[in-house]
DRENDO-1510 file (C-alpha; in Angstrom, 1 decimal, always signed):
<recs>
REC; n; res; u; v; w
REC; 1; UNK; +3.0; +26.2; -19.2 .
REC; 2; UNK; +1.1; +23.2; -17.4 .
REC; 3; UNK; -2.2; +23.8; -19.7 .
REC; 4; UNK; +0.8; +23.6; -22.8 .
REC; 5; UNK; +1.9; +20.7; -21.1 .
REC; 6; UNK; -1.6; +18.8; -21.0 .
REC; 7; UNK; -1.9; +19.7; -24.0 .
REC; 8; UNK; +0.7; +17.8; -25.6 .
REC; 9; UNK; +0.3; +14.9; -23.7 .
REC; 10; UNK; -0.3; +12.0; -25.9 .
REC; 11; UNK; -0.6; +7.9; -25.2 .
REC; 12; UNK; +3.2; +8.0; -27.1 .
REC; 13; UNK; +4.3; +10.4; -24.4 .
REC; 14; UNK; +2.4; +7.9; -21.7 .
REC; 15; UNK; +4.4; +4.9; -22.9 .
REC; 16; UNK; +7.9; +6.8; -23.4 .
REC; 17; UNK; +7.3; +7.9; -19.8 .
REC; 18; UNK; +6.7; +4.7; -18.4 .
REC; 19; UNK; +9.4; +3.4; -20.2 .
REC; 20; UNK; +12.3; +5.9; -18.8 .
REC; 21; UNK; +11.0; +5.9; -15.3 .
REC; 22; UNK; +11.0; +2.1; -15.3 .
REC; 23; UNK; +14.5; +2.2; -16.8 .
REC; 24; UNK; +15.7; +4.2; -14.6 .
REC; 25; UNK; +14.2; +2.2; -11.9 .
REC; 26; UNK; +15.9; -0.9; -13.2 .
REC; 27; UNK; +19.3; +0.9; -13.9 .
REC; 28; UNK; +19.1; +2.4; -10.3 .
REC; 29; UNK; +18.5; -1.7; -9.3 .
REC; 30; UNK; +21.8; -3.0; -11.4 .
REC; 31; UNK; +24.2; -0.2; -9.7 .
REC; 32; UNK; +22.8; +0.5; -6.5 .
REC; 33; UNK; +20.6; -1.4; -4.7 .
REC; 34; UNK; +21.1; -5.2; -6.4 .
REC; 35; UNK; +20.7; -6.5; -2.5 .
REC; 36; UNK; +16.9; -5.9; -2.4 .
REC; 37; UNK; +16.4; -8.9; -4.2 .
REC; 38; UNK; +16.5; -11.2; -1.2 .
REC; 39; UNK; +13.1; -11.6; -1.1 .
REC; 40; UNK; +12.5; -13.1; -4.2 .
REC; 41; UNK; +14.5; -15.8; -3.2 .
REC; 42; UNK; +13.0; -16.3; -0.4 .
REC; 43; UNK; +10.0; -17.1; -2.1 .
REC; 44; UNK; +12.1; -19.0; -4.4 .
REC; 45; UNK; +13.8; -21.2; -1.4 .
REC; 46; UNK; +9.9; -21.6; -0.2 .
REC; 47; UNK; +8.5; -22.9; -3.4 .
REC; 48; UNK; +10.9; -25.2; -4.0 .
REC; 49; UNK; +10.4; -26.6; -0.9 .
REC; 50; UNK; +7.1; -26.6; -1.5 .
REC; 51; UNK; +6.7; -30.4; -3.1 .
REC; 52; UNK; +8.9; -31.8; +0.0 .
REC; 53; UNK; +7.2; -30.0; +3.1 .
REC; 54; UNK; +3.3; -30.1; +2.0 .
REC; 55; UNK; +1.6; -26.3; +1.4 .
REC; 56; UNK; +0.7; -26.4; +5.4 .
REC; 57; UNK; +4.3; -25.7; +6.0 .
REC; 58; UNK; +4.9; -23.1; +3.2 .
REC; 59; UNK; +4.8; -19.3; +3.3 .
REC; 60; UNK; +2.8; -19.2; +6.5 .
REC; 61; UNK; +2.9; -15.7; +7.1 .
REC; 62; UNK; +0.6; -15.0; +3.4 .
REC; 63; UNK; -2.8; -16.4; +3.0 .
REC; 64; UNK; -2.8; -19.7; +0.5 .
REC; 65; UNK; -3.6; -18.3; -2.7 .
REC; 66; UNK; -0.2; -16.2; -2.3 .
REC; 67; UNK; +1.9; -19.8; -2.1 .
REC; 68; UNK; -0.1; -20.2; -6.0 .
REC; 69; UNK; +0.8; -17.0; -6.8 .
REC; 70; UNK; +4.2; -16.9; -5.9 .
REC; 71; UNK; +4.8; -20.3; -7.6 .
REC; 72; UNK; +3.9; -18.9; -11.2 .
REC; 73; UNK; +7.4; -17.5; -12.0 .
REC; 74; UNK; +8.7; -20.6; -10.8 .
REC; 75; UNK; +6.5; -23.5; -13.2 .
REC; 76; UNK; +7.4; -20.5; -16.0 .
REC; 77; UNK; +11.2; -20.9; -15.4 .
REC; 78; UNK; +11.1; -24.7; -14.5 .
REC; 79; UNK; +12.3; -23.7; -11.4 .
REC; 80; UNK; +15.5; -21.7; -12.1 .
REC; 81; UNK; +16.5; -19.1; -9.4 .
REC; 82; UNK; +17.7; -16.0; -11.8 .
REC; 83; UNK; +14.8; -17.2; -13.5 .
REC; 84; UNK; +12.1; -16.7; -11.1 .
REC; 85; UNK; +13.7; -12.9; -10.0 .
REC; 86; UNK; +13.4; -12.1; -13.8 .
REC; 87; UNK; +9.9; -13.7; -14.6 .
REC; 88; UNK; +8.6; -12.3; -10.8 .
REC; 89; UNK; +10.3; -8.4; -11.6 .
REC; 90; UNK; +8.5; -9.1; -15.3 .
REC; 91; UNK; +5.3; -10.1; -13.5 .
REC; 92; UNK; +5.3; -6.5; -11.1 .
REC; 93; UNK; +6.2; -4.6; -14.2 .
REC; 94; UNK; +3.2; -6.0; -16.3 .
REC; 95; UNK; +1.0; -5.0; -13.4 .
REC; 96; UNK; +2.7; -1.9; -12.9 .
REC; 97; UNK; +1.8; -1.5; -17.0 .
REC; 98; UNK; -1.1; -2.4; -16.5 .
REC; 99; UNK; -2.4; -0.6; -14.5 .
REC; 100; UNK; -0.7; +2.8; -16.1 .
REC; 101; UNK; -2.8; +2.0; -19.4 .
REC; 102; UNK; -5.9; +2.1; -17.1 .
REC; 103; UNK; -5.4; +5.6; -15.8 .
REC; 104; UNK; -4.8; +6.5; -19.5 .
REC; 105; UNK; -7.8; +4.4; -20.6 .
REC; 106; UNK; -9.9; +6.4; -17.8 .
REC; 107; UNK; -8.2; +9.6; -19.1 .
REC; 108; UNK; -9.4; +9.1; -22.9 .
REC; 109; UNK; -12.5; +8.0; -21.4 .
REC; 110; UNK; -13.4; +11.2; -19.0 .
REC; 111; UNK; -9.8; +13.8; -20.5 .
REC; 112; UNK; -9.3; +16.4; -17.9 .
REC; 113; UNK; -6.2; +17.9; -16.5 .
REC; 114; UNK; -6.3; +15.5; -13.3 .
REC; 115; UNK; -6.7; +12.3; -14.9 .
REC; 116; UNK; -3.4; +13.3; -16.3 .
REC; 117; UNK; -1.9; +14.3; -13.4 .
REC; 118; UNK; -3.0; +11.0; -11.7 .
REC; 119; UNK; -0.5; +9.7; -14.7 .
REC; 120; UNK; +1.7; +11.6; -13.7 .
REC; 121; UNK; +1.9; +10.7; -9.9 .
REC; 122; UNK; +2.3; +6.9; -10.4 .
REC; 123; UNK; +4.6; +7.4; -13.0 .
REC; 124; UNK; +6.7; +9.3; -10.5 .
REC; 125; UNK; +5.2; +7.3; -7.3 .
REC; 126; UNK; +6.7; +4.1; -8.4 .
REC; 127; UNK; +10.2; +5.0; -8.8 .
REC; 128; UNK; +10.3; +7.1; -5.8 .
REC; 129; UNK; +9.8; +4.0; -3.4 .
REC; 130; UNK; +12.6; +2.4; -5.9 .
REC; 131; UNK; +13.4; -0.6; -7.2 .
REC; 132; UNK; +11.8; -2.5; -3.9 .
REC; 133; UNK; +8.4; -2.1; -5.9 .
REC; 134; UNK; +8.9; -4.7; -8.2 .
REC; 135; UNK; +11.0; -7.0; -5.8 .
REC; 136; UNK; +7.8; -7.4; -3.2 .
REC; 137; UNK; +4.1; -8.0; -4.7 .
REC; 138; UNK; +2.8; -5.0; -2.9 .
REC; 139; UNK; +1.9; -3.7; -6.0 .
REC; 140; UNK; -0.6; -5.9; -6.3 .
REC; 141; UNK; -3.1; -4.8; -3.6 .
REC; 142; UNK; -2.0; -1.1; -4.5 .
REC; 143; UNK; -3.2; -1.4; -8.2 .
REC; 144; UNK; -6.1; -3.8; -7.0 .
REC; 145; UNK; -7.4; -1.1; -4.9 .
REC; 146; UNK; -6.9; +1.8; -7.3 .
REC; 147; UNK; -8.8; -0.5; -10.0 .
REC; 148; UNK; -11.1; -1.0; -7.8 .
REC; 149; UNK; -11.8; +2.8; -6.9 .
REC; 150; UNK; -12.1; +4.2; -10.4 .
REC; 151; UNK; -14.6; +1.0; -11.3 .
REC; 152; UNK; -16.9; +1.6; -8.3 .
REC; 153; UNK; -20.0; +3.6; -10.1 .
REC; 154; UNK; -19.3; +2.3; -13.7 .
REC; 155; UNK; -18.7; -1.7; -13.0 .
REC; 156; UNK; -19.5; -2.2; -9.2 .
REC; 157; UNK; -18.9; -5.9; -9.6 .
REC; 158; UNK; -15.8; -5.4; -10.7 .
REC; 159; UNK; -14.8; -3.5; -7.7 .
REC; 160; UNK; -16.2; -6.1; -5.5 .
REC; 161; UNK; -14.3; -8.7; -7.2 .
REC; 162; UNK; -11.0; -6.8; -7.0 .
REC; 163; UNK; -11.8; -5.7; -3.0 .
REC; 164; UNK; -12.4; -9.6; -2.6 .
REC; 165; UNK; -9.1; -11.1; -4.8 .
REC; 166; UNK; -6.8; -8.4; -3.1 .
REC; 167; UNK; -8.5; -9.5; +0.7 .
REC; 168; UNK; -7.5; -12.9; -0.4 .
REC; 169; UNK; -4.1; -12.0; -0.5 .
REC; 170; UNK; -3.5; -9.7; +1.8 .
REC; 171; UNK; -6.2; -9.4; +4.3 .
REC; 172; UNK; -6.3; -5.8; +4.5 .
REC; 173; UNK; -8.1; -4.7; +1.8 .
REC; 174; UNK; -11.0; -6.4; +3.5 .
REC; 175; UNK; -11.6; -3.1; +5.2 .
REC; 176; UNK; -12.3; -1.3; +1.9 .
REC; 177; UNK; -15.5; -3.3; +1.2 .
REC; 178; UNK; -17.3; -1.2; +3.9 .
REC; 179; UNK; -16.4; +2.1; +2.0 .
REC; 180; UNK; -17.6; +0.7; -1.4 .
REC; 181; UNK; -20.5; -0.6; -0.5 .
REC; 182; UNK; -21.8; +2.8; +1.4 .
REC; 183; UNK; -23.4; +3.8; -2.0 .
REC; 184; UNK; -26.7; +2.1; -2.4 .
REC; 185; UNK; -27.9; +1.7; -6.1 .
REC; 186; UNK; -24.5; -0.6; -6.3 .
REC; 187; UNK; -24.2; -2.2; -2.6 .
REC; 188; UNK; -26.1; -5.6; -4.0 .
REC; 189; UNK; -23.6; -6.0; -6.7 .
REC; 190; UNK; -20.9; -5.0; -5.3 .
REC; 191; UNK; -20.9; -7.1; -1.9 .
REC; 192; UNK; -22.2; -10.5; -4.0 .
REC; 193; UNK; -18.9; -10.3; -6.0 .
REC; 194; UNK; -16.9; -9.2; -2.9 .
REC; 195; UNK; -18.2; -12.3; -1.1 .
REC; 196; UNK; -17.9; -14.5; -4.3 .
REC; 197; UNK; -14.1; -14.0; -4.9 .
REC; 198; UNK; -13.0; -13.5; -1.3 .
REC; 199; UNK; -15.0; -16.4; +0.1 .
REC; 200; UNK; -14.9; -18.7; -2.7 .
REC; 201; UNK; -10.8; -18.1; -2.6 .
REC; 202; UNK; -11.0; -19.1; +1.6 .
REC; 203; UNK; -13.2; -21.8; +0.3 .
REC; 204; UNK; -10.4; -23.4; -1.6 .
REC; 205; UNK; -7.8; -22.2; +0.5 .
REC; 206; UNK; -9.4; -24.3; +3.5 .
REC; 207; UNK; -9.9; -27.5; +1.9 .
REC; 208; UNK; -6.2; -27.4; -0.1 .
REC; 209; UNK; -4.3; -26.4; +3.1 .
REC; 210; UNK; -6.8; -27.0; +6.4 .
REC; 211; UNK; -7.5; -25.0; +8.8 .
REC; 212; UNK; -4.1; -23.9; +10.8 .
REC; 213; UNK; -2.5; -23.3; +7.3 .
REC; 214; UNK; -5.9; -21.2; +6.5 .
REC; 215; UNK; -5.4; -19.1; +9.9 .
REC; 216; UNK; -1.7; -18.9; +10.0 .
REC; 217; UNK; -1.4; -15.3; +8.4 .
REC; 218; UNK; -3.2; -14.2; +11.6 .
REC; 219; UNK; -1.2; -15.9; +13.9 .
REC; 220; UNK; +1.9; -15.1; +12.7 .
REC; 221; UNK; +1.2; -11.5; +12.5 .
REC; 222; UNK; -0.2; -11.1; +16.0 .
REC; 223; UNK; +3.2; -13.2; +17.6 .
REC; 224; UNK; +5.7; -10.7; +15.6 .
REC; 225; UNK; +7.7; -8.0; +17.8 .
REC; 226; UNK; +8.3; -4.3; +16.8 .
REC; 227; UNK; +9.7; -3.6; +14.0 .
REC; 228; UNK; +12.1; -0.7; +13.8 .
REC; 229; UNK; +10.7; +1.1; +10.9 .
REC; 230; UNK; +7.0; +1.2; +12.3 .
REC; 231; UNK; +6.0; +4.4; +14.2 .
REC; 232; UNK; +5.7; +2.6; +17.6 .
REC; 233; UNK; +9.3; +1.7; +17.6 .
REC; 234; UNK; +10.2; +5.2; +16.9 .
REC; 235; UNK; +10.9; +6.7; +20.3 .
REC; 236; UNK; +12.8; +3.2; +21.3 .
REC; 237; UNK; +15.1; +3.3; +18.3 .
REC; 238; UNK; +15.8; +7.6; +19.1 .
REC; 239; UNK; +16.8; +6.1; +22.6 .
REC; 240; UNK; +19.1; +3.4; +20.5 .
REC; 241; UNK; +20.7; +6.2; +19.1 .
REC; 242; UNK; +21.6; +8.0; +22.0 .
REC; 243; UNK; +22.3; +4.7; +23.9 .
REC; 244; UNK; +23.1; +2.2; +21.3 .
REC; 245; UNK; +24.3; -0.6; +23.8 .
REC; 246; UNK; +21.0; -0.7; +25.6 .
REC; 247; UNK; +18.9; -2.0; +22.9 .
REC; 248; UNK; +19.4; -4.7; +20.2 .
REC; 249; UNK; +18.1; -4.6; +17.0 .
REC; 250; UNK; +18.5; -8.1; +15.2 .
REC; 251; UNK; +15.8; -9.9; +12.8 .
REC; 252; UNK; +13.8; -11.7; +14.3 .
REC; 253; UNK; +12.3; -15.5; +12.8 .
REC; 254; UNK; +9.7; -13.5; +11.1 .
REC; 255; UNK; +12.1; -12.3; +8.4 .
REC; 256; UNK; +11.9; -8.7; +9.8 .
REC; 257; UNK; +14.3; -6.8; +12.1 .
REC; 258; UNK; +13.0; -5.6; +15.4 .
REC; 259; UNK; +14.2; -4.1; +18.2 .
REC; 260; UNK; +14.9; -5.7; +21.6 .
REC; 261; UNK; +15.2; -4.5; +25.1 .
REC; 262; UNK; +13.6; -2.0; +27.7 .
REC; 263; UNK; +10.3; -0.7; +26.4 .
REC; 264; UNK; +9.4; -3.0; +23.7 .
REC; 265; UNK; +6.7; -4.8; +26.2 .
REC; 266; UNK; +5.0; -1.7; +26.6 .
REC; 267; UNK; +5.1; -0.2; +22.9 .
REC; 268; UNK; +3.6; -3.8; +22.1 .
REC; 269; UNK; +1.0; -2.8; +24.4 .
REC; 270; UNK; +0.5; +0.5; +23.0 .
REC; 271; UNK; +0.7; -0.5; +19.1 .
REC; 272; UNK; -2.5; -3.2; +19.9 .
REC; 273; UNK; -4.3; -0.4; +21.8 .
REC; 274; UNK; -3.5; +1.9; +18.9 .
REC; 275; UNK; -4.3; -1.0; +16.3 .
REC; 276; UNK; -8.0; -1.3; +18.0 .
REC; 277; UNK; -8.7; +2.4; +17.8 .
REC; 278; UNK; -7.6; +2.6; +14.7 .
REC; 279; UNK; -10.3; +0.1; +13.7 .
REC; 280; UNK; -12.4; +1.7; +15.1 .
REC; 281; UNK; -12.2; +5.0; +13.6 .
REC; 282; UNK; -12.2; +3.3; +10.1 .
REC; 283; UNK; -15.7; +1.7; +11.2 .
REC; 284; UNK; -16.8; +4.9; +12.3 .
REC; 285; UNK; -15.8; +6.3; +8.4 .
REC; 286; UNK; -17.7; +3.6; +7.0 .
REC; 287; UNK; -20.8; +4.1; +9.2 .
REC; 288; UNK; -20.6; +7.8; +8.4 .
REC; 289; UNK; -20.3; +7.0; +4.5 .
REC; 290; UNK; -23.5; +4.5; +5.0 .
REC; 291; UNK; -25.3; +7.4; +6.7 .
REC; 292; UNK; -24.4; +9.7; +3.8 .
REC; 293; UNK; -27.6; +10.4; +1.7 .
REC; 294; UNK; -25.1; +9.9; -1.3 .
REC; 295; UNK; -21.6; +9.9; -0.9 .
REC; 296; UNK; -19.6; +11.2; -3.9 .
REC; 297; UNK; -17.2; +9.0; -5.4 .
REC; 298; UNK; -14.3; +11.1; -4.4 .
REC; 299; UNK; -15.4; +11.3; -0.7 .
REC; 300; UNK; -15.7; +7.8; -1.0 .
REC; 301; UNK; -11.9; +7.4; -2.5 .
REC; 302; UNK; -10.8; +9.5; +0.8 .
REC; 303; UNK; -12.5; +7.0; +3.2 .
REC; 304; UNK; -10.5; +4.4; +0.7 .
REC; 305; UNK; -7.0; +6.3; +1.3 .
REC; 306; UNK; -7.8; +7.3; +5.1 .
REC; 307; UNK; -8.6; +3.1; +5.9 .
REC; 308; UNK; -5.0; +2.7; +4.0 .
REC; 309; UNK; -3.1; +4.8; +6.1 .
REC; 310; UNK; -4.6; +4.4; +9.4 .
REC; 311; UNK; -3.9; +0.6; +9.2 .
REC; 312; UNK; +0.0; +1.8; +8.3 .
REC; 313; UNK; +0.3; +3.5; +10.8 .
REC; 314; UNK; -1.1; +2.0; +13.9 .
REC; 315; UNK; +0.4; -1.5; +13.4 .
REC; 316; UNK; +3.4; -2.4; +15.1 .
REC; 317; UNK; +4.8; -3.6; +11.9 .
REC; 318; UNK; +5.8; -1.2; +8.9 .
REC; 319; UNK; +8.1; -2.1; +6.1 .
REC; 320; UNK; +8.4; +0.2; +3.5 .
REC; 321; UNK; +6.6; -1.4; +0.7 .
REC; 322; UNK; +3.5; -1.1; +2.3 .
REC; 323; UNK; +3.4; +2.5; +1.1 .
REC; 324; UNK; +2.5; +1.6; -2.3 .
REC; 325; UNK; -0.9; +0.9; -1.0 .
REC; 326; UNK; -1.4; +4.0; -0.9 .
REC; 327; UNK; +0.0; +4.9; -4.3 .
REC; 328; UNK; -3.0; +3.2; -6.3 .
REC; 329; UNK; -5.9; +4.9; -4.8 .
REC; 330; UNK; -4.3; +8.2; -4.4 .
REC; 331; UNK; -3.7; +7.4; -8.5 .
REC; 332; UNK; -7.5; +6.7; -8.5 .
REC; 333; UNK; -8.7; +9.6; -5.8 .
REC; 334; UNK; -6.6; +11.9; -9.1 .
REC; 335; UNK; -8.6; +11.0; -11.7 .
REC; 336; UNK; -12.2; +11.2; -9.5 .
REC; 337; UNK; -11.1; +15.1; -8.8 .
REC; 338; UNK; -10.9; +16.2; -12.3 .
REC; 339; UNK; -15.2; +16.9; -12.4 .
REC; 340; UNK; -14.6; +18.5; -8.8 .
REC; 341; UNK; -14.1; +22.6; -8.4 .
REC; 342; UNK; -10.8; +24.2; -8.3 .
REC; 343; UNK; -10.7; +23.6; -4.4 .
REC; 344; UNK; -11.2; +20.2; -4.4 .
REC; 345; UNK; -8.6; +19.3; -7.1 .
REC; 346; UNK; -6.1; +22.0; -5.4 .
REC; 347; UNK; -6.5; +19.9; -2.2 .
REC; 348; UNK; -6.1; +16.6; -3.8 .
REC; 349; UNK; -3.1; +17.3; -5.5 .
REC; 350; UNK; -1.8; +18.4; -2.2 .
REC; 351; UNK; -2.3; +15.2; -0.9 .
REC; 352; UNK; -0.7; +13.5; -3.8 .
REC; 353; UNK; +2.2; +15.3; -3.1 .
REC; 354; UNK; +2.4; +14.9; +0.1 .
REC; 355; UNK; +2.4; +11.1; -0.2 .
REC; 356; UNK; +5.2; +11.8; -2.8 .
REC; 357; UNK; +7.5; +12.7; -0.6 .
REC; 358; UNK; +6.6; +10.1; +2.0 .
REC; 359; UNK; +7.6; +7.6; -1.0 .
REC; 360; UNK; +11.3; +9.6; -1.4 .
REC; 361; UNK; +11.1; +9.6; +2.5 .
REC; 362; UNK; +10.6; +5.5; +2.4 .
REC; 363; UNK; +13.0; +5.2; +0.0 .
REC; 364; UNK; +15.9; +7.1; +2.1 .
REC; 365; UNK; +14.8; +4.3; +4.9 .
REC; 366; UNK; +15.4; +1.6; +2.6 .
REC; 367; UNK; +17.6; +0.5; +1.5 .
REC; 368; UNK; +19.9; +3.8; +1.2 .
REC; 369; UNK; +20.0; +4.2; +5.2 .
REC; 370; UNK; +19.2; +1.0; +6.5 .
REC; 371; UNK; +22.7; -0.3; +7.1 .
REC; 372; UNK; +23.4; +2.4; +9.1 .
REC; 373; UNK; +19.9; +1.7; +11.2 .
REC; 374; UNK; +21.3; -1.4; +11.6 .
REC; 375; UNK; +24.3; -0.3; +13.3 .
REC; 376; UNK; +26.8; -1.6; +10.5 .
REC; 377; UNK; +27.9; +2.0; +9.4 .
REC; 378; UNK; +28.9; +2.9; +13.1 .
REC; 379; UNK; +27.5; +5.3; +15.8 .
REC; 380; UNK; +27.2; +8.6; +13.6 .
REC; 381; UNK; +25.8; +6.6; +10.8 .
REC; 382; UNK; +22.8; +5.2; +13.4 .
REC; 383; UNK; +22.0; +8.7; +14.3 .
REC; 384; UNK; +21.5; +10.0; +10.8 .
REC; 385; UNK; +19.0; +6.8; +10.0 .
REC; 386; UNK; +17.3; +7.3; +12.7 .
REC; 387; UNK; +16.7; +10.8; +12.3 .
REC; 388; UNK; +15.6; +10.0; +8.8 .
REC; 389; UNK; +13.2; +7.2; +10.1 .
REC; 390; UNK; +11.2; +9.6; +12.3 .
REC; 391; UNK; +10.8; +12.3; +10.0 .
REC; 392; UNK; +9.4; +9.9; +7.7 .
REC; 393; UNK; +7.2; +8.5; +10.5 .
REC; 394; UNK; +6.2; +12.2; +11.9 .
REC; 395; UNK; +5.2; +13.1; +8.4 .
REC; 396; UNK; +3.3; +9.6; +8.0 .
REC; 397; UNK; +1.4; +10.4; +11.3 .
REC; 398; UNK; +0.7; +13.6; +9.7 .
REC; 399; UNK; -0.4; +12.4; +6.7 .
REC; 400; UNK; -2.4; +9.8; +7.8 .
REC; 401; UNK; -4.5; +12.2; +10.3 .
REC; 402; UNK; -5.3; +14.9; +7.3 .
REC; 403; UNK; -6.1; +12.0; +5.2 .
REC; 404; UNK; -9.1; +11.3; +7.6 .
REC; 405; UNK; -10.2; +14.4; +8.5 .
REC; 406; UNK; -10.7; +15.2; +4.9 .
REC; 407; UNK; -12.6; +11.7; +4.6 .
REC; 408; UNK; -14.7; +12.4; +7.3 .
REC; 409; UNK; -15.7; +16.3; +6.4 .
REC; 410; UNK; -16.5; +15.5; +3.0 .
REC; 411; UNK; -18.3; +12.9; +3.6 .
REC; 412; UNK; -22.3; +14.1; +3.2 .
REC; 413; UNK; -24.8; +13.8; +6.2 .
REC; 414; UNK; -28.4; +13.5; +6.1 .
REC; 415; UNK; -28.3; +17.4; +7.1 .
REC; 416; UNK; -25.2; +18.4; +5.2 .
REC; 417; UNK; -24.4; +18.5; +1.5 .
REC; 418; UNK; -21.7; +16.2; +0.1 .
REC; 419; UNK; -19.6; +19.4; -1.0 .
REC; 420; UNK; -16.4; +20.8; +1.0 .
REC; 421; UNK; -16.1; +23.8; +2.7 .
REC; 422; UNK; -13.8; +25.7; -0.1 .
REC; 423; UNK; -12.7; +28.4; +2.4 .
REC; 424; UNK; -11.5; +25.6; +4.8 .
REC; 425; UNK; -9.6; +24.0; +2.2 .
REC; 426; UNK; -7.9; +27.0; +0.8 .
REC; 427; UNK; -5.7; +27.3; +4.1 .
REC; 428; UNK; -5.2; +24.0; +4.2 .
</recs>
């Protein structure tokens, strides 16, 4: 039935799929879930603002070229506000688009079962998280980094470029460079157009905003508290729900909600400490992909994936958008299986769906039980949430540590080949 099913895939069944899924993501939007949109104006509010307060004092918590970014919806729609949430939710959806005809491009290119089923994932991926995808520009750095993963061996500068334009705007995709460049005969290329976008963007970025406005993304993220959907907050927000009176939850000046009370110093603690290692063990997968004598492209796609989730996870901060990181090179690790044997693809496609349900699991958090994590749906209500929040966050945990085991065995070593062990994978 599936092999039937490949075969009749066509690029008409591509865009009819897209088209339904989006639709229903949209529909799902008007009826459900239409108070997800207070972001956008958010960034509407700030832009407007922007001509009276100076870009120093504007979206501080994003690096500068997100303050440009964010301001393109608004010169197209001469500033209205339904305007700039349709032209910003038309902007996602090109991307979104976009980057759906390049896993079909890269399937016509290379056909194979997997590069359909990597079509397949993000046309399911996307909706699954919900609406919330196009009403955050998350899916920016997700599709960045999945571009950037299926052009590493065929247009290395492109991957570069992309690693660099996405660390301009979100920082984090700075750690990916490491993993790209760890395959020699493209390193040169590669790290010239890393450093060319990325440091020609801070370049500009320095001289139109200064210096505090250029560090400010830092600063603001190392002064925010917990926030209750990250994994360090988990075992204080069970507490909350045995104990709801001995813990606050409230948002906090950095447009998040985070918990307040007896513990939070320590977790702090703990989430930096956490944080560090973390860091560590994705320098320790780079270093390990530089030693390789020549690391596949699909080993290098895990070290991409593991880097992903191990920063999710270990930060003190964790709203659920930041899963569609994930979404674009797990789309990209999909279509890098299909010329791998029946174990590797068999354990890919595991970890697909795996991070499948983590998006349905993100999507129960928010927005369909975060009232009642807030407390507004009473005492039984705060319970269920917060039961639903740590399974989510168990099986993120979870997630994340397979993710980099599997990076780190199938990563080659100058005395072992670049292949997995098949009869380890089978039981996995």
């Amino acid at each position: 039935m599936l092999q039937a099913y490949d075969r009749d895939q066509t690029g008409r069944r591509v865009v009819l799929g897209w088209l339904a899924t989006r639709l229903l993501t949209l529909a799902v939007l008007a009826t459900a879930e239409r108070f997800v949109v207070g972001d956008v104006f958010y960034y509407w509010r700030k832009i407007e603002a922007l001509f009276e307060v100076g870009l120093p004092q504007t979206l501080n918590e994003y690096p500068t070229p997100v303050t440009w970014l964010l301001w393109l919806p608004y010169g197209v729609t001469a500033g209205s506000r339904v305007g700039y949430l349709v032209a910003f939710m038309l902007f996602m959806l090109a991307l979104d688009g976009a980057f759906t005809w390049t896993l079909w491009r890269t399937h016509r290119r290379q056909p194979s079962s997997d590069s359909l089923r990597a079509i397949d994932f993000w046309l399911v991926f996307v909706p699954l998280i919900g609406p919330l995808s196009y009403l955050r520009f998350d899916i920016l750095p997700a599709v960045l980094a999945g571009g950037a993963l299926l052009a590493a061996r065929s247009r290395p500068w492109v991957t570069g470029a992309l690693t660099g334009l996405g660390a301009a705007l979100k920082l984090w995709p700075a750690l990916l460079i490491p993993a790209f460049l760890a395959h020699r005969p493209d390193r040169r290329v590669a790290g010239w157009s890393f450093l060319g976008v990325g440091v020609g963007l801070a370049l500009v970025s320095l001289l139109a905003g200064g210096w505090s406005r250029l560090l400010s993304p830092l600063t603001w993220q190392s002064d925010r508290g917990l926030q209750i959907e990250s994994i360090w907050a988990t075992p204080l927000m069970i507490a909350r729900a045995v104990r709801p009176s001995a813990w606050l939850v409230d948002i906090s000046r950095y447009q998040a909600y985070e918990i307040f009370g007896p513990g939070v110093t320590v977790l702090l603690a703990v989430s930096t400490v956490a944080t560090v290692l973390g860091l560590v063990v994705i320098a320790a997968l780079a270093l390990r992909a530089f030693r390789a004598t020549d690391p596949s492209p699909l080993a290098v796609g895990l070290v991409i994936l593991a880097t992903v989730a191990i920063m999710t996870v270990t930060n003190k901060t964790l709203s659920p958008q930041y899963l569609l990181w994930m979404g674009g090179p797990m789309a990209g690790l999909l279509v890098l299986v299909g010329r791998g044997t029946d174990s590797e693809r068999a354990t890919i496609r595991r970890v697909a769906v795996r991070l499948l349900v983590l998006a349905l699991l993100t999507h129960l958090v928010y927005p369909l039980c975060y009232d009642g994590l807030l407390g507004r749906q009473g005492h039984g209500m705060i319970v269920v949430s917060t039961l639903v929040t740590a399974l989510r966050n168990v099986a993120l945990v979870v997630f994340a540590v397979g993710v980099t085991r599997l990076a780190w065995r199938w990563l080659p070593t100058s005395t072992s080949p670049g292949t997995p062990n098949p009869a380890a994978d089978a039981g996995r």
